[in-house]
N, C-alpha and C positions, 0 to 999 in steps of 0.2 A: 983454572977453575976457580970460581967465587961461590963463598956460601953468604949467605946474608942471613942474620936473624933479623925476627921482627919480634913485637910486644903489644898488644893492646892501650901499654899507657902512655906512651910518649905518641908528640905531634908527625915528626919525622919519621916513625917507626911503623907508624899507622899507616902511613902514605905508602911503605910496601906494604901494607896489610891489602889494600884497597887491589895493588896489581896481586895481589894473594889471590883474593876473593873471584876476581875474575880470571884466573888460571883454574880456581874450581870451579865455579859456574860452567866453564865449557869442556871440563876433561871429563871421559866417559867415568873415571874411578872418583869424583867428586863427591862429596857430602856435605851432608848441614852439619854435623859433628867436625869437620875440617873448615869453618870459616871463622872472619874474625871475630863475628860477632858472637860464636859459641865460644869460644875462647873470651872475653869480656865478661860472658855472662857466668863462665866457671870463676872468675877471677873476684867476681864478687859474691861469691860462696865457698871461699876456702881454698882457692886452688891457685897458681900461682901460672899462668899462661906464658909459652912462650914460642918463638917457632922457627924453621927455619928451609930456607930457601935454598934451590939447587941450581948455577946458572953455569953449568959447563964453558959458554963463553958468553963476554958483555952483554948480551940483549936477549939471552934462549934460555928461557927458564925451563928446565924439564921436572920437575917436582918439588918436594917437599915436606913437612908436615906440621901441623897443631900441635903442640905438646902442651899435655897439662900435668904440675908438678904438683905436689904434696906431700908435708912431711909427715909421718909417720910416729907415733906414739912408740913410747920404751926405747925410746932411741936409737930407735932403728935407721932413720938419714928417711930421706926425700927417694921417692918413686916417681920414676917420670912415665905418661899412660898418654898413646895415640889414640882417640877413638876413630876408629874409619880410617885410620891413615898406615901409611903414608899416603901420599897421592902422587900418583906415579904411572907410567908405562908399564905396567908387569910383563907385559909381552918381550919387552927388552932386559934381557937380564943384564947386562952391562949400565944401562942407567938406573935399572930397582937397586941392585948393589950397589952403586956409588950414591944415590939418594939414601938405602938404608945405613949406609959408612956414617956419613953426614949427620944426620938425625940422631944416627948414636955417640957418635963425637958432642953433639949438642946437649943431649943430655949429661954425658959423663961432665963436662964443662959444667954444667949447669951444678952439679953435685948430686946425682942421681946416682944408687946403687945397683938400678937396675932401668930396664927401659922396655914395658910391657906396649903392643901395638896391639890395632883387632883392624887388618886392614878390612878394605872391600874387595874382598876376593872369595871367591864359590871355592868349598871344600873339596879341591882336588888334588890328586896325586903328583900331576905337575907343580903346581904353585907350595905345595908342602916339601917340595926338594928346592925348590928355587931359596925357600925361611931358610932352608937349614944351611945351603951350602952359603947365605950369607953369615952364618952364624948366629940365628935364632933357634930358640927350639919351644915346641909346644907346653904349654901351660893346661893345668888342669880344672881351670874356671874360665869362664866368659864374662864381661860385662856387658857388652851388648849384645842383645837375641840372638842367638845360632843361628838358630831357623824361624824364618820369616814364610811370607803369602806376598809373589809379586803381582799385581794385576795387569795388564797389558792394558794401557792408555792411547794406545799407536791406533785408533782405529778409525775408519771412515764417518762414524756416525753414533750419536747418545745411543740410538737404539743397540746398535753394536754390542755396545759395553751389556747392556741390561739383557743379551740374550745369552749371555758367554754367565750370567750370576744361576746360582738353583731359583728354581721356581717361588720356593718360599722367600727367601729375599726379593726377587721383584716383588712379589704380594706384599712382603712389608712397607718396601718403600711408596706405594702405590696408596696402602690401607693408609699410611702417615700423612699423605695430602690428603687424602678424602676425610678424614675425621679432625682436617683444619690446624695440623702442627705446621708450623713455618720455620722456614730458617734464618736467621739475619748474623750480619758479620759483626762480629764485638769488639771492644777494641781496651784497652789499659782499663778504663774506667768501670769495667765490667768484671774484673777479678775476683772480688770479694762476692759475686755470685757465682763464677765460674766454682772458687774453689769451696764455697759451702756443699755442691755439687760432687767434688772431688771427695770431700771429709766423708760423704753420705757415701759412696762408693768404696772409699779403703775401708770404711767401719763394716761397710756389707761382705765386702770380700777379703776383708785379711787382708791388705797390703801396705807398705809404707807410702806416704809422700811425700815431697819439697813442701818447707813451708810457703807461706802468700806470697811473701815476696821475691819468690823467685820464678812464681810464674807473670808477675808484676815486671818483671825485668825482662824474661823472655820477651815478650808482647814489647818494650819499648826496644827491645835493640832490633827486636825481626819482625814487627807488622807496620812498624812506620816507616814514613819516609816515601820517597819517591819510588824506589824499588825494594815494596815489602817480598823479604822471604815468608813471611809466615802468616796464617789468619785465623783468629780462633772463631771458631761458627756457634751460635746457641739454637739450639730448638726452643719453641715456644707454644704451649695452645693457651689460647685467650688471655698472653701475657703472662702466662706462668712459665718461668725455666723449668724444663724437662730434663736437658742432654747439652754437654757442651766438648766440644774439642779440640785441639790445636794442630793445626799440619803444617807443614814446612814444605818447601818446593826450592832446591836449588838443582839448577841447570835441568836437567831432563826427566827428576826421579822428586817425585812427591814421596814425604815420610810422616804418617801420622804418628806423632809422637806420643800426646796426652789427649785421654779420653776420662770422661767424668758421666751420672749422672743421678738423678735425682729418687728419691723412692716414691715419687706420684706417676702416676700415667705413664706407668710403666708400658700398661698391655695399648699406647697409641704407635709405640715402636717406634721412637724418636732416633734413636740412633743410627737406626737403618740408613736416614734421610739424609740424616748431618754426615753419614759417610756417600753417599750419594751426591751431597750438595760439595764436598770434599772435593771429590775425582772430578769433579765438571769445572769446579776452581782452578784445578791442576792442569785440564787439558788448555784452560786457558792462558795458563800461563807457562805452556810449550813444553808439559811434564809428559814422559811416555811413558812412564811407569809411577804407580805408586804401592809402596811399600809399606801393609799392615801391621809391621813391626812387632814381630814376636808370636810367636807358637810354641808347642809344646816338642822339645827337640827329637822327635823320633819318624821314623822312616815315614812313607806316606800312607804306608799299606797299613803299619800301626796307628796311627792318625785316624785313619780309615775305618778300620776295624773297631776300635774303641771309643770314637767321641759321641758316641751315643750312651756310654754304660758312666765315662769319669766325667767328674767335675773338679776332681786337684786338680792344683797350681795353675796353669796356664788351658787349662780343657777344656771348659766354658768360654773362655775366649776362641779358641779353632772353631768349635760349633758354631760361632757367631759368625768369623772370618770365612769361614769356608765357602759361606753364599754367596759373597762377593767374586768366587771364580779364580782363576790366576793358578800361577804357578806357587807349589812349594821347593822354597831353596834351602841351602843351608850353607854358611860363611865359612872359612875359615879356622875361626875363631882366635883366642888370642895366646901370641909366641910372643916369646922376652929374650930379650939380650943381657946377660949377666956378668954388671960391671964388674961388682964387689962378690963373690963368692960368697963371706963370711955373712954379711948381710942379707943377701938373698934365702940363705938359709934357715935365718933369725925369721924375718918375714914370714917365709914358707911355715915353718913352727907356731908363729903367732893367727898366722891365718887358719891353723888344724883347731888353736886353742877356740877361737874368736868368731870361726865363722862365716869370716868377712872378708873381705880384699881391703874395702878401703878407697876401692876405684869407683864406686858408682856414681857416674858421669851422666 
């Protein structure tokens, strides 16, 4: 058996990166959070990339994972954090096990006191024995959405898509052409509008963001090039920025990641459009699903019941998402492997004090 590490900064290293990339691209458990270019993009904001490879013999890769490392304040050591990963066969517990061996071999190497994952796996009672009996166990925060909206992209025809949405989302997206918003694709040079967009949203709604340039960096490592993963779309009426977004598409599963927008002409319901102009993006480019990335984590019947009355945290966003149709899922979420006991512990303390994990990826 060979394990191979790869790294974002070396020339050599890369060059596995590339057969990486394309062993995500076509596995059904693939993500944008597992390729090299999200690794790159961590590495230039604090986090330290690394990753490793699983090739049972010469030529058969069967998985893997992204690792993103970071050290930790009060000296606590370095946490190594999968997002989306491993990437793997889950169906086969003999190769998820010896891929999760590997990966945590790589972190302890790497100097990690612990080794947190959030694979791609749906919250179930099989795959939560499969974590433990490799010796993971459940954690009690997520970094990435629990619960998500998948839209089903597999269909015969646009119209399709737009009969499976509620009523009132078609009527938005519909009233957004007629009252003259367009869409066009953005590109690097377009940032410094996007994110005045983004400022006007987190100030509306209470939430953090990355600073500029790091959505300056996304766009140059995943919209360029000969095969962009990523495209950020602006709405516009009469040359004014509205709404802007970013979505990712690797292998089969579109991911809107970051969404922004403006406090004008609000009521032309630009965003409707720009998630409309999204999923058509997607179908093109051979996505069967895309994922509105994040809801509020409770059952669907609570979901259901309540997003007429709340607007905390995540509320106002379901009532937006839910027009779009789809499925609601829910992940996993994230299990850790615990190197160092004493450490782990420290952590666990500092995160009750803090608030924080530390992980937000």
């Amino acid at each position: 058996m060979q394990s191979r590490q790869f790294s974002p900064r070396t020339r050599s290293q890369e060059a596995m990166g590339f057969e990486w990339d394309a062993f995500v691209r076509r596995h059904p458990h693939g993500h944008v959070l597992q390729t090299q270019a999200w690794g790159k993009l961590k590495s230039l904001h604090g986090w330290e990339a690394i990753g490793v490879s699983v090739y049972p013999s010469q030529h058969h890769l069967i998985g893997g994972a992204l690792i993103l490392m970071r050290r930790l304040p009060y000296g606590i050591g370095k946490i190594a954090y999968a997002p989306r990963g491993p990437v793997v066969n889950w169906d086969c517990e003999r190769e998820a096990h010896l891929v999760l061996r590997q990966v945590a071999e790589a972190a302890r190497t790497a100097g990690a006191f612990a080794l947190v994952i959030e694979p791609d796996l749906l919250d179930t009672a099989i795959d939560q024995a499969l974590l433990t009996r490799a010796g993971f166990q459940a954690v009690d925060f997520s970094v990435q959405p629990r619960r998500t909206i998948w839209v089903n992209l597999d269909v015969d025809e646009e119209i399709d898509l737009l009969a499976a949405m509620k009523p009132k989302t078609r009527y938005n997206i519909g009233l957004a052409r007629r009252r003259g918003v367009t869409v066009r694709v953005g590109s690097p040079e377009d940032v410094g509008t996007y994110y005045a967009m983004m400022r006007a949203t987190a100030e509306r709604d209470n939430f953090s963001i990355h600073p500029q340039a790091y959505y300056r960096d996304f766009l140059n490592l995943f919209a360029l090039g000969e095969r962009p993963m990523a495209r950020l779309l602006i709405a516009e009426y009469q040359g004014q920025p509205l709404a802007g977004i970013i979505v990712a598409a690797v292998g089969e599963r579109a991911t809107y990641l970051y969404g922004a927008s403006a406090n004008v002409h609000r009521e032309l319901m630009p965003t409707y459009l720009l998630q409309w102009e999204a999923m058509l993006w997607a179908r093109q480019m051979g996505c069967k699903t895309y994922d509105l990335w994040g809801v509020p984590d409770e059952d669907e019947d609570v979901l259901e019941a309540e997003f007429e009355q709340r607007s905390d945290g995540l509320w106002g966003v379901y009532r937006f998402k839910r027009g779009f149709g789809g499925q609601v899922v829910r992940h996993i979420g994230a299990w850790v492997h615990v190197i160092s006991p004493l450490r782990w512990r420290l952590f666990q303390l500092a995160r009750t004090v803090r608030k924080t994990t530390g992980l937000a990826a």
